[in-house]
mmCIF file of the C-alpha atoms, coordinates in Angstrom:
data_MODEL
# 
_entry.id   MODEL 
# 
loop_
_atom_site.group_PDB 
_atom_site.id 
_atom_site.type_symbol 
_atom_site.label_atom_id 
_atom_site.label_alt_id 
_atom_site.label_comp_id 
_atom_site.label_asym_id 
_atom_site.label_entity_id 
_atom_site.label_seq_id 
_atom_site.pdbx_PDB_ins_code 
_atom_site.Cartn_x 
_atom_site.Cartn_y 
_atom_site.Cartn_z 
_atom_site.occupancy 
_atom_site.B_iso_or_equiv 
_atom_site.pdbx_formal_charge 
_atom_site.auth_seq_id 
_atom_site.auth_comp_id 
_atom_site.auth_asym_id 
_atom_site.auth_atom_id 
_atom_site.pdbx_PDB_model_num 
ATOM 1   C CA . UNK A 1 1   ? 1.017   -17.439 13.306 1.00 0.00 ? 1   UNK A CA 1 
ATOM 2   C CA . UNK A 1 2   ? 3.461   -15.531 15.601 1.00 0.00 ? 2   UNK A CA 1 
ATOM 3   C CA . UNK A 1 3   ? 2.234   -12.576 16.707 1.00 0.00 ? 3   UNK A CA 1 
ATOM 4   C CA . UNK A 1 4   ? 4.491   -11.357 19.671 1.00 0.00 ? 4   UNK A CA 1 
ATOM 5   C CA . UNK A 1 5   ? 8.189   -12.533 20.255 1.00 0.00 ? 5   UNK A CA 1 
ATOM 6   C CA . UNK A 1 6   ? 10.295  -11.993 23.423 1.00 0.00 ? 6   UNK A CA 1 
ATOM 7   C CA . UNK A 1 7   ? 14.241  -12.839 23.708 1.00 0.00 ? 7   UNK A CA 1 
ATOM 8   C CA . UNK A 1 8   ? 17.617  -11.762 23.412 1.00 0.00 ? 8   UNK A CA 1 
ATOM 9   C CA . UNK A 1 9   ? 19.498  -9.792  20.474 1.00 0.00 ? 9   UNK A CA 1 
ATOM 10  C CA . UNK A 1 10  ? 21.477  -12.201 18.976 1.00 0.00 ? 10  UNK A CA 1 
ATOM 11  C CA . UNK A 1 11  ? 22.085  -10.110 16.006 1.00 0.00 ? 11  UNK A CA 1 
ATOM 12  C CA . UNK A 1 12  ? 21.188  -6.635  15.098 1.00 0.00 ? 12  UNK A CA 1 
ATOM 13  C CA . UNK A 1 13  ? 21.891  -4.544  11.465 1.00 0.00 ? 13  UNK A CA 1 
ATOM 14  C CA . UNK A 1 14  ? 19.749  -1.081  10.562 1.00 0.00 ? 14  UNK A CA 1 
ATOM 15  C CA . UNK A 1 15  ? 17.238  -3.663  8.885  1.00 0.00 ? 15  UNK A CA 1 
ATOM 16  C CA . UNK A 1 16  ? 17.069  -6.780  10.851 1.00 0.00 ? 16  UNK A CA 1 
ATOM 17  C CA . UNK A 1 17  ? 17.209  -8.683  14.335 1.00 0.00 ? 17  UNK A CA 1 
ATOM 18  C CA . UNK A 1 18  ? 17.545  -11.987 15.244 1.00 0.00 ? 18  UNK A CA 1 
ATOM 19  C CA . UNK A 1 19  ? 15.927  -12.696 18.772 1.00 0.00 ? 19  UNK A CA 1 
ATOM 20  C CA . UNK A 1 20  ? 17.031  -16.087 20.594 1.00 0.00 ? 20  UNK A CA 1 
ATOM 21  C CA . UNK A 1 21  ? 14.273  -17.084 21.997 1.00 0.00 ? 21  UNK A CA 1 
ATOM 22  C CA . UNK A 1 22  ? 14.532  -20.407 24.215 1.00 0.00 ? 22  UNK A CA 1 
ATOM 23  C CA . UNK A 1 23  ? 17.404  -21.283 22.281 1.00 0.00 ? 23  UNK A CA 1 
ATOM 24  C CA . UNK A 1 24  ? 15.754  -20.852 18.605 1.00 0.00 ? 24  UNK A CA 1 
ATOM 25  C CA . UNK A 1 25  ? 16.967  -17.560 16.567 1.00 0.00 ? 25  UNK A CA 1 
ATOM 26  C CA . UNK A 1 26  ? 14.040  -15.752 15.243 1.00 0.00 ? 26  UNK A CA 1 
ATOM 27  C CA . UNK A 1 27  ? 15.291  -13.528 12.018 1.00 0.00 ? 27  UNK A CA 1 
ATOM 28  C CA . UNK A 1 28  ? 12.870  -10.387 11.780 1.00 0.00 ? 28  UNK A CA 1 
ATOM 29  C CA . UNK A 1 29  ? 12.842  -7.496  9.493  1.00 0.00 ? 29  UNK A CA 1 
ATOM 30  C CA . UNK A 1 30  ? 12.347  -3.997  11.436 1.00 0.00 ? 30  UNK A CA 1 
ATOM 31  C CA . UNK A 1 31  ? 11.307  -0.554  11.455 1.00 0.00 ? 31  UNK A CA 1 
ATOM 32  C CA . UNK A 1 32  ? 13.723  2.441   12.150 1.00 0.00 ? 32  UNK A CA 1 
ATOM 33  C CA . UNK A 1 33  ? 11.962  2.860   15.335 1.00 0.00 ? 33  UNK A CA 1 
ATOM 34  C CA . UNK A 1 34  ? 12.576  -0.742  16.419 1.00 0.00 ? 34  UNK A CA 1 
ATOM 35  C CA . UNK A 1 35  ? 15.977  -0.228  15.313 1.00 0.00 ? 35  UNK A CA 1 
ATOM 36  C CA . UNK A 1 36  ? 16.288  2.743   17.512 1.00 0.00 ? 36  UNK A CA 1 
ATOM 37  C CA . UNK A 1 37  ? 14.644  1.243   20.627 1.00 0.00 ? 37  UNK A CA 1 
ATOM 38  C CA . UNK A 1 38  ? 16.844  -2.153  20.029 1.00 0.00 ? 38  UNK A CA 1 
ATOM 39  C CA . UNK A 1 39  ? 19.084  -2.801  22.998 1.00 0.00 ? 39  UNK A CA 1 
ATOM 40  C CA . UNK A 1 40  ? 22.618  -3.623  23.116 1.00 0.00 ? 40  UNK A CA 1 
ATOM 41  C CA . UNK A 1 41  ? 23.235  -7.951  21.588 1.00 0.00 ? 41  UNK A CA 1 
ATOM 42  C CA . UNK A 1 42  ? 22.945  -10.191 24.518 1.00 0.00 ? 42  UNK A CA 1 
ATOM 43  C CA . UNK A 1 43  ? 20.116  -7.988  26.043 1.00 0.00 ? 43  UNK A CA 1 
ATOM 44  C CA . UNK A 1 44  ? 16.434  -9.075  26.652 1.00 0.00 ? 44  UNK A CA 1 
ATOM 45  C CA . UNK A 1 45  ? 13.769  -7.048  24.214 1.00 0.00 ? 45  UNK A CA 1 
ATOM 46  C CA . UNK A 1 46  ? 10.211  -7.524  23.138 1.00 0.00 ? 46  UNK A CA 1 
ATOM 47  C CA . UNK A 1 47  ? 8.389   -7.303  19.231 1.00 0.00 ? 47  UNK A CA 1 
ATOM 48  C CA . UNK A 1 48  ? 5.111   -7.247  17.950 1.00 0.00 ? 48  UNK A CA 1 
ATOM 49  C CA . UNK A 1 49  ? 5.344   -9.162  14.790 1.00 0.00 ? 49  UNK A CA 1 
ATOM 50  C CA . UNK A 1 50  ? 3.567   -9.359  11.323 1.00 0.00 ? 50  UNK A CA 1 
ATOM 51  C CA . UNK A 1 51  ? 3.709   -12.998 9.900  1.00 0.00 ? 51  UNK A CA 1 
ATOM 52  C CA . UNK A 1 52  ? 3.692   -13.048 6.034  1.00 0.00 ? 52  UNK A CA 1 
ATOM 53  C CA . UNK A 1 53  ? 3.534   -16.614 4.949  1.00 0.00 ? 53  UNK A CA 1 
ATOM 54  C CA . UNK A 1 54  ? 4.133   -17.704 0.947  1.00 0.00 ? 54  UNK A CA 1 
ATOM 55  C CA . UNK A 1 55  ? 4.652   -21.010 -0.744 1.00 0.00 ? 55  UNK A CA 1 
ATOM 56  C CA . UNK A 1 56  ? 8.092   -20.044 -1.076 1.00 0.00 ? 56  UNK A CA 1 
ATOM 57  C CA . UNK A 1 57  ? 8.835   -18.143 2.232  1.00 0.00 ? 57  UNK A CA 1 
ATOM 58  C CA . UNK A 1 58  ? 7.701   -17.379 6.176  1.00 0.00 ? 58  UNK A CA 1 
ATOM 59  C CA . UNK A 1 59  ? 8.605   -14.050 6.336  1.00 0.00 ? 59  UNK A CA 1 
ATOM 60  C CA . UNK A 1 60  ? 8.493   -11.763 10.117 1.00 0.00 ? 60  UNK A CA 1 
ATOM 61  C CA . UNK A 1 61  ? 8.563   -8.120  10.592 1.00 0.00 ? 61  UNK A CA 1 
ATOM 62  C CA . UNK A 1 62  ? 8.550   -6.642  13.920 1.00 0.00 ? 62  UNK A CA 1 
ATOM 63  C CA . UNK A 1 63  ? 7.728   -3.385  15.555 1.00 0.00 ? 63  UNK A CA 1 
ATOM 64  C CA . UNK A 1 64  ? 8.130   -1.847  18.136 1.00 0.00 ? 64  UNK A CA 1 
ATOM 65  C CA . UNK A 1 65  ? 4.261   -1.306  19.340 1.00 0.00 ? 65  UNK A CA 1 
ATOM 66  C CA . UNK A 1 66  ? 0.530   -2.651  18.650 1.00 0.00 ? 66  UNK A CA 1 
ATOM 67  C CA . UNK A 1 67  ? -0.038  0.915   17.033 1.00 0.00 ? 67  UNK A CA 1 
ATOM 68  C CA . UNK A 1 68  ? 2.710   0.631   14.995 1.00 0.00 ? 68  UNK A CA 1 
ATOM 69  C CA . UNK A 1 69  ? 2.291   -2.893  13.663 1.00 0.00 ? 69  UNK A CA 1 
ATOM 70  C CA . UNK A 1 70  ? -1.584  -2.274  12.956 1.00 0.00 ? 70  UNK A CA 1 
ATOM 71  C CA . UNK A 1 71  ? -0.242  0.937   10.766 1.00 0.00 ? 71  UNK A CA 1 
ATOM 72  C CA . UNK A 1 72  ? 1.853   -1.483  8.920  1.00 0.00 ? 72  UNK A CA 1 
ATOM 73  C CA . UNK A 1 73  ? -1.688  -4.081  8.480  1.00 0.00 ? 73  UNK A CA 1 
ATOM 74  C CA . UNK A 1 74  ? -3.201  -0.875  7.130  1.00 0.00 ? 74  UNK A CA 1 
ATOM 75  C CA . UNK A 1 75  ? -0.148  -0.293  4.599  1.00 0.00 ? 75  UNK A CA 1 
ATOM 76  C CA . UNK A 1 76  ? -0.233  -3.252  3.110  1.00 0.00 ? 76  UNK A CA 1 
ATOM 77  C CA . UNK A 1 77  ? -4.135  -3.480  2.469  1.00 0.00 ? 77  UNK A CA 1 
ATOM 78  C CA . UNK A 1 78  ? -3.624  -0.820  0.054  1.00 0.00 ? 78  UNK A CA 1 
ATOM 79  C CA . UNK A 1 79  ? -3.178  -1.922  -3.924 1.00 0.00 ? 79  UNK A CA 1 
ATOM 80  C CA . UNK A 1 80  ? 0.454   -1.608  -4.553 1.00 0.00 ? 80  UNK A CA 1 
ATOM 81  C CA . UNK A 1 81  ? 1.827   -1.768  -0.882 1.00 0.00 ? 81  UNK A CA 1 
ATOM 82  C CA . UNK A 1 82  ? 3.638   -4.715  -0.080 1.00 0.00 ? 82  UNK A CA 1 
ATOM 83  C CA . UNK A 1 83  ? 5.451   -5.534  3.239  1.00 0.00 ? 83  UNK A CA 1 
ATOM 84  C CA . UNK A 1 84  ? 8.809   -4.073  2.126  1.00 0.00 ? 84  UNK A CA 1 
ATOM 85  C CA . UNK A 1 85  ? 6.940   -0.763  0.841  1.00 0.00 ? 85  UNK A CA 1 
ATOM 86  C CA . UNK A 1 86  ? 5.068   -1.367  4.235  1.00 0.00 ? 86  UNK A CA 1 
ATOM 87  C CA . UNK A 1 87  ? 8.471   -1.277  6.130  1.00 0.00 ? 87  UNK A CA 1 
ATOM 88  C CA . UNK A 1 88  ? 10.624  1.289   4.284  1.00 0.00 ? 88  UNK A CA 1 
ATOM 89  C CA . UNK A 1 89  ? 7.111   3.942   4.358  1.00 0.00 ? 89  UNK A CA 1 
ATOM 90  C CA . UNK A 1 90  ? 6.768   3.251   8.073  1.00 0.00 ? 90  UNK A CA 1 
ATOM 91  C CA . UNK A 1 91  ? 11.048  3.621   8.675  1.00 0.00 ? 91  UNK A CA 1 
ATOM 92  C CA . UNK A 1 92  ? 10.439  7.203   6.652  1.00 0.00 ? 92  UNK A CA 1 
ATOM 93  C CA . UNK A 1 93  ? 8.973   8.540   9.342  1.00 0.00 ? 93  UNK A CA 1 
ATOM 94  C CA . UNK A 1 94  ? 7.629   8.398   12.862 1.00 0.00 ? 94  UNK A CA 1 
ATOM 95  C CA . UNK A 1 95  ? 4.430   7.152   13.498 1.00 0.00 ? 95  UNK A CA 1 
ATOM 96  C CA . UNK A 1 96  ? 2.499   10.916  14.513 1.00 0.00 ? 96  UNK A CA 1 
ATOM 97  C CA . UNK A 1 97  ? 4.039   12.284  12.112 1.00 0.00 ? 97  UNK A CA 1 
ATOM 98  C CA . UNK A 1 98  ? 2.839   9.751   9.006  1.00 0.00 ? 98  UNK A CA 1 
ATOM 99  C CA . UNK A 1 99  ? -0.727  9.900   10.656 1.00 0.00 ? 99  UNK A CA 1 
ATOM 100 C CA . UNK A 1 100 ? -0.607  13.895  10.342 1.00 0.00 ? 100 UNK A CA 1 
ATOM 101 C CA . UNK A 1 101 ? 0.722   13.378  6.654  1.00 0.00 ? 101 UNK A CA 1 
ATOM 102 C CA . UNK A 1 102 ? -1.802  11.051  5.741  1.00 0.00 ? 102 UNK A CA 1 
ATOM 103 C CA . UNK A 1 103 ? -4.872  13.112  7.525  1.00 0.00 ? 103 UNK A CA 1 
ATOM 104 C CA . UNK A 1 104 ? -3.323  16.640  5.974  1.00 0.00 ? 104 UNK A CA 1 
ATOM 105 C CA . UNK A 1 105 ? -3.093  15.219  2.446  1.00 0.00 ? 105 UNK A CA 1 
ATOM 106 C CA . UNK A 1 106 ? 0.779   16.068  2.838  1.00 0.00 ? 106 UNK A CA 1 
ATOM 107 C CA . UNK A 1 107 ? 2.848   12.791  0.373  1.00 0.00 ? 107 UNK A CA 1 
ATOM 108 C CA . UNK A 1 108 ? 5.929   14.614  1.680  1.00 0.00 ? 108 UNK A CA 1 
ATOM 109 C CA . UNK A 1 109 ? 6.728   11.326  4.155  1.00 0.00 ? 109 UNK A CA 1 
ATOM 110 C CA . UNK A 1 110 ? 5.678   9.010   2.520  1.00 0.00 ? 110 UNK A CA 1 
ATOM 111 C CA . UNK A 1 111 ? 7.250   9.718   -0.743 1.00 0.00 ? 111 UNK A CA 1 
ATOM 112 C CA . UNK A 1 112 ? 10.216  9.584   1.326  1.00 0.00 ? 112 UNK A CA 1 
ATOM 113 C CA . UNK A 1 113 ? 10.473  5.752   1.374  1.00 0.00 ? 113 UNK A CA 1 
ATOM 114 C CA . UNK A 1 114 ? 12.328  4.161   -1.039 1.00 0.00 ? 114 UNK A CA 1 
ATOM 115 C CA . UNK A 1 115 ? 10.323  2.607   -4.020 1.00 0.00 ? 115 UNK A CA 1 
ATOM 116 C CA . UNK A 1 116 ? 7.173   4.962   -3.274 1.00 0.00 ? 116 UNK A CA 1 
ATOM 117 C CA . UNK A 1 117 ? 6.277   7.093   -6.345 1.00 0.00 ? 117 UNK A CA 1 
ATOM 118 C CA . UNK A 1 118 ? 3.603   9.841   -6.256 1.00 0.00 ? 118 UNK A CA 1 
ATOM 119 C CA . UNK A 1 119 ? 0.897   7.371   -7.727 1.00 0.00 ? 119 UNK A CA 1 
ATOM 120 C CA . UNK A 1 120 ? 1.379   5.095   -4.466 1.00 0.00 ? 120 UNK A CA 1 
ATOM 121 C CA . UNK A 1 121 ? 1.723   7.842   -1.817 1.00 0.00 ? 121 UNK A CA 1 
ATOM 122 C CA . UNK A 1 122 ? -1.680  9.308   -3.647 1.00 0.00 ? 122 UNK A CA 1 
ATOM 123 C CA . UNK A 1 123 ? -3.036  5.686   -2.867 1.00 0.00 ? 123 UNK A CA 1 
ATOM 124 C CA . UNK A 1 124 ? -1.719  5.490   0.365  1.00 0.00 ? 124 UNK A CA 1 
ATOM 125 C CA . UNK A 1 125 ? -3.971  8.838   1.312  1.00 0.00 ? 125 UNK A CA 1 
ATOM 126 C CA . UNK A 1 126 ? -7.008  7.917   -0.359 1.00 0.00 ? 126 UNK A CA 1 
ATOM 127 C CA . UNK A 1 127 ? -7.460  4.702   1.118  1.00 0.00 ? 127 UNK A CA 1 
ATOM 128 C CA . UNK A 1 128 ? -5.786  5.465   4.918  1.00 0.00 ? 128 UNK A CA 1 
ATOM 129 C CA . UNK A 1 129 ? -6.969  8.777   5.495  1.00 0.00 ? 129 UNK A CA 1 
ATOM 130 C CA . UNK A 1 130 ? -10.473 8.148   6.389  1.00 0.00 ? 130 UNK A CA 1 
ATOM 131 C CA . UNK A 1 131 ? -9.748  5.274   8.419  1.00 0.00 ? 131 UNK A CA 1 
ATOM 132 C CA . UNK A 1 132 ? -7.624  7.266   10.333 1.00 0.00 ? 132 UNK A CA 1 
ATOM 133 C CA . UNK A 1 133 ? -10.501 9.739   10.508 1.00 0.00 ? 133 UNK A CA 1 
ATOM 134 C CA . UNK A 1 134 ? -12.687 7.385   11.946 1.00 0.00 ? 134 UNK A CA 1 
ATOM 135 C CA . UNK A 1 135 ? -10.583 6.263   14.579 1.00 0.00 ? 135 UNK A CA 1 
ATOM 136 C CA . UNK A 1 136 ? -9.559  9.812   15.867 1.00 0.00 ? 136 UNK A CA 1 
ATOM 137 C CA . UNK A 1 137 ? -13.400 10.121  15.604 1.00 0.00 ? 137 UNK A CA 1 
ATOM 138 C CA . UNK A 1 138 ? -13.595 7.273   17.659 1.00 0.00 ? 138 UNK A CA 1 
ATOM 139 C CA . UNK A 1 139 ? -11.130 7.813   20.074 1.00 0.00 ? 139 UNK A CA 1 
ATOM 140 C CA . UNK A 1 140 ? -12.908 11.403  20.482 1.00 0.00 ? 140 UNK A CA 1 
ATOM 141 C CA . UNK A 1 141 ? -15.781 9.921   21.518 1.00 0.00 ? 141 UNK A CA 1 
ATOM 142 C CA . UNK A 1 142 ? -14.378 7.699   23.900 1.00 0.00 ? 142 UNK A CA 1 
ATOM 143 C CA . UNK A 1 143 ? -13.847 10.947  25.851 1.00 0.00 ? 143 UNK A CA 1 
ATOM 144 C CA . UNK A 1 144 ? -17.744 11.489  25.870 1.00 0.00 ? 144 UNK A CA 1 
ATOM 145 C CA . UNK A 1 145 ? -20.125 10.575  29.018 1.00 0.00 ? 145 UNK A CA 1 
ATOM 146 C CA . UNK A 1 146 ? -22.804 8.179   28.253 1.00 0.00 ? 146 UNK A CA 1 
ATOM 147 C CA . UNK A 1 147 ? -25.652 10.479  29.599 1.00 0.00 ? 147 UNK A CA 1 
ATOM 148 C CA . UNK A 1 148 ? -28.526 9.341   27.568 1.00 0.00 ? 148 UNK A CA 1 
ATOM 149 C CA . UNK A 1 149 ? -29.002 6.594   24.976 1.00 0.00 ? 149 UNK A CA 1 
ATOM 150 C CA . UNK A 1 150 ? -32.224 7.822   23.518 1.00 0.00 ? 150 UNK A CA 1 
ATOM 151 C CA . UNK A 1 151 ? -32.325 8.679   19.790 1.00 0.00 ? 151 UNK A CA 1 
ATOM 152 C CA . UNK A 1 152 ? -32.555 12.277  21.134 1.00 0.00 ? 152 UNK A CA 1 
ATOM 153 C CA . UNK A 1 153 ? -29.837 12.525  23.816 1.00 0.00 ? 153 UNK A CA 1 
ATOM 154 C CA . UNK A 1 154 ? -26.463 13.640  23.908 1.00 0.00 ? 154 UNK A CA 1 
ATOM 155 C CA . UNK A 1 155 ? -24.639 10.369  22.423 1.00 0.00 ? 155 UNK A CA 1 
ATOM 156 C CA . UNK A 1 156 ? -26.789 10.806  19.696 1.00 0.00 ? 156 UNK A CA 1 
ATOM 157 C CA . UNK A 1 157 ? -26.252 14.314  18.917 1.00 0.00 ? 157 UNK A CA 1 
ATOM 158 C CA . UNK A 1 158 ? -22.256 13.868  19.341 1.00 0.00 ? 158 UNK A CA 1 
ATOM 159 C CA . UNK A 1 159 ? -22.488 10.695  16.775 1.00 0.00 ? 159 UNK A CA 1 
ATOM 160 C CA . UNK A 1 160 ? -24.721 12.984  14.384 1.00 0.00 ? 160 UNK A CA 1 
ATOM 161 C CA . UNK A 1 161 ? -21.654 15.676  14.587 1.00 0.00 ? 161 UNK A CA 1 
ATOM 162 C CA . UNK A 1 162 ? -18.902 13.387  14.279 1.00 0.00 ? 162 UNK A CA 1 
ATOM 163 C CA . UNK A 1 163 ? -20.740 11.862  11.398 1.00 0.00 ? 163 UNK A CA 1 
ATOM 164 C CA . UNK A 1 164 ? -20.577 15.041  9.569  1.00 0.00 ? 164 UNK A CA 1 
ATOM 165 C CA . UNK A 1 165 ? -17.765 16.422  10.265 1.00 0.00 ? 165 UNK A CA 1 
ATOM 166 C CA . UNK A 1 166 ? -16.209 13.388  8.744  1.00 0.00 ? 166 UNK A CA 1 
ATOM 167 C CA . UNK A 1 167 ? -18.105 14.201  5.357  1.00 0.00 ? 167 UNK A CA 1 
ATOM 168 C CA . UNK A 1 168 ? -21.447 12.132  5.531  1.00 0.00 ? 168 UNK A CA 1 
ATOM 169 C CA . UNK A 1 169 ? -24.720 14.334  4.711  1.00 0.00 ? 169 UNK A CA 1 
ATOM 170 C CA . UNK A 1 170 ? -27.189 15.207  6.942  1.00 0.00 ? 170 UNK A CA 1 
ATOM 171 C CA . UNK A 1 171 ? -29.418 12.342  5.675  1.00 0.00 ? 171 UNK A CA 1 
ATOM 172 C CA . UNK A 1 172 ? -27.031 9.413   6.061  1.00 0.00 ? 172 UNK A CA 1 
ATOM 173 C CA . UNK A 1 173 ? -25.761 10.851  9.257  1.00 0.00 ? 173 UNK A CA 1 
ATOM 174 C CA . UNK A 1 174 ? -29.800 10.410  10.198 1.00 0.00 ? 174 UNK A CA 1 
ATOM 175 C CA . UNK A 1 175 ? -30.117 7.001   8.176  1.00 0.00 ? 175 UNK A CA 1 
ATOM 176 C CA . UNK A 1 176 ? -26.985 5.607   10.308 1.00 0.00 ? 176 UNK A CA 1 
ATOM 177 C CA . UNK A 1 177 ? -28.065 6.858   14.060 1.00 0.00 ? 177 UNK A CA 1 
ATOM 178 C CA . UNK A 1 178 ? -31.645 4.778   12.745 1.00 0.00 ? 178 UNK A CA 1 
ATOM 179 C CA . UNK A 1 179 ? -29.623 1.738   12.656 1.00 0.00 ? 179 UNK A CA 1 
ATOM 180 C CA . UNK A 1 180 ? -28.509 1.879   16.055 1.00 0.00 ? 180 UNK A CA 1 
ATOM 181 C CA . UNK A 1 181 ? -29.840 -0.345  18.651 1.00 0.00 ? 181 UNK A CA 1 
ATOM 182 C CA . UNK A 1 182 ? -30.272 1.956   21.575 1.00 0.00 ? 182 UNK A CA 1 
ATOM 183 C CA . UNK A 1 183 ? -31.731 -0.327  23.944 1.00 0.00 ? 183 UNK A CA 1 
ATOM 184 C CA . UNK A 1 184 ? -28.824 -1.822  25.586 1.00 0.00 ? 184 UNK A CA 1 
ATOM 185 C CA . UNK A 1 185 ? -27.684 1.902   25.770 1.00 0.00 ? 185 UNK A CA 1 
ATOM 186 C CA . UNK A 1 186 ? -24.493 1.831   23.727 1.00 0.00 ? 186 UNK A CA 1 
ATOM 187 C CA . UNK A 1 187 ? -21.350 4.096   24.352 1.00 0.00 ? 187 UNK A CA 1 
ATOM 188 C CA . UNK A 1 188 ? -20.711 7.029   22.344 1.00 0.00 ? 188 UNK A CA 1 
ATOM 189 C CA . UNK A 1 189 ? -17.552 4.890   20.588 1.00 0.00 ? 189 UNK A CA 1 
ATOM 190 C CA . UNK A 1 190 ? -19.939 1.761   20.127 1.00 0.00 ? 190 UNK A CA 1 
ATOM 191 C CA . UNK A 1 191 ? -22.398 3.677   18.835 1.00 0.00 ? 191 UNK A CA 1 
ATOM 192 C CA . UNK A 1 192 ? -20.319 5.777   16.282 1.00 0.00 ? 192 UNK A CA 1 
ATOM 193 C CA . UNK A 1 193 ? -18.205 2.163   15.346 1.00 0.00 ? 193 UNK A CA 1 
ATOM 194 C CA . UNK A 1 194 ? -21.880 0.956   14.560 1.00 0.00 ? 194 UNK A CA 1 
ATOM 195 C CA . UNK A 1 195 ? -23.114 3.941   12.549 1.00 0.00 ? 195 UNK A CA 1 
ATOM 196 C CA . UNK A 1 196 ? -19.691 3.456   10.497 1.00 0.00 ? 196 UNK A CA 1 
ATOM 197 C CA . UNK A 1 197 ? -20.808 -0.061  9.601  1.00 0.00 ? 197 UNK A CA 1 
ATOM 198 C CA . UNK A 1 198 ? -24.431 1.460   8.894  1.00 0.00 ? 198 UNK A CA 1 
ATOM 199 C CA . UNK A 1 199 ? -22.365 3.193   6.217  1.00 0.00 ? 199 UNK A CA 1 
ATOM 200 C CA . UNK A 1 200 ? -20.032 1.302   4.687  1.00 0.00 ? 200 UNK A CA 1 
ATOM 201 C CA . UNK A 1 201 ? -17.375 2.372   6.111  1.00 0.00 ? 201 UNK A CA 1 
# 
C-alpha cells in the first residue's frame, strides 16, 4: 500500500502527475489543489496518496495534504461515490469551503463536480455532515483544560453540551457520559471520541 510518495515531476497535465521517484515513474491522479501547488517538471514535490487496488487495476490518487486525502476516504465511503466522483467533488472546490457546504446543507459545491446529480450531493450531506460535526466537536474540545475528570466536573459538563448541541437528547447525552471510564481521567477530546462510540456514532 503506498501511502506517501516523494520525487520529481516528470510529467504534469490538469489531471495527473507522474513523480520519478529513485528512478521509477509513479502515475497519480490529482486534485485541483495538487495541481495548483505542483511545481515546475524536473522539480522535487511531495503527495499523500490513496491506493485503490482491483483485479484489473492499481490505481493512485494524490493530494496535496493528510486533511485533504482523509476528505477524499470520507467521499468514497458514501453509496454512490467512487474515486473519480471522489476526485472531481474534491477539485470543485477548496477544502473549507466543501466542509462549510456540507455542514450548512448548501449542494451548491458539490453539485459542481462533474457526474454529481442532486440525489448524490443529498447523500454526500447526509452521511458527511455529522462526521464533520463530530470532529469540529472534537477539535473544540481539544481547546478545553482538563480540570476535573469526575462525572460532575467541567469535562463532563462540556461533553454533555457538545453532545447536545450536536442533536443527541438529554438522556443519551447522560447514557453516553455513564459509559465513560473516568478513572484514568480522560481529556475532554478522549472523552467526547468515547461518548461518540457510546452512541453509535
Amino acid at each position: 500500500m503506498i501511502a506517501y510518495l516523494r520525487g520529481s515531476v516528470l510529467r504534469l497535465t490538469p489531471e495527473i502527475v507522474v513523480l520519478d521517484v529513485n528512478g521509477v515513474g509513479y502515475l497519480l491522479a490529482i486534485t485541483a489543489s495538487a495541481r495548483d501547488r505542483m511545481p515546475s517538471v524536473g522539480a522535487e514535490t511531495e503527495l499523500h496518496v490513496y491506493t485503490q487496488v482491483r483485479e484489473d487495476a492499481l490505481a493512485l490518487y494524490g493530494f496535496s495534504s493528510v486533511e485533504e486525502l482523509e476528505m477524499f476516504r470520507m467521499l468514497i465511503e458514501v453509496d454512490g461515490v467512487g474515486p473519480k466522483v471522489g476526485l472531481a467533488i474534491l477539485s470543485s472546490a477548496n477544502l473549507d469551503l466543501l466542509k462549510q457546504a456540507i455542514l450548512s446543507d448548501d449542494v451548491g459545491p458539490i453539485r459542481r463536480a462533474p457526474g454529481v446529480g442532486p440525489r448524490t450531493a443529498q447523500k454526500v450531506i447526509i452521511d458527511l455532515k455529522p462526521r464533520l460535526e463530530a470532529d469540529a466537536a472534537l477539535a473544540s474540545l481539544s481547546r478545553v483544560p482538563v480540570t476535573a475528570g469526575a462525572p460532575g466536573g467541567e469535562v463532563p459538563r462540556q461533553v454533555e453540551a457538545t453532545l447536545r448541541n450536536l442533536g443527541f437528547s438529554a438522556a443519551e447525552a447522560r447514557s453516553a457520559i455513564d459509559a465513560i471510564d473516568w478513572a484514568p481521567d480522560p481529556s475532554a477530546q478522549q472523552a467526547l471520541a468515547t461518548a461518540l462510540k457510546a452512541l453509535g456514532r
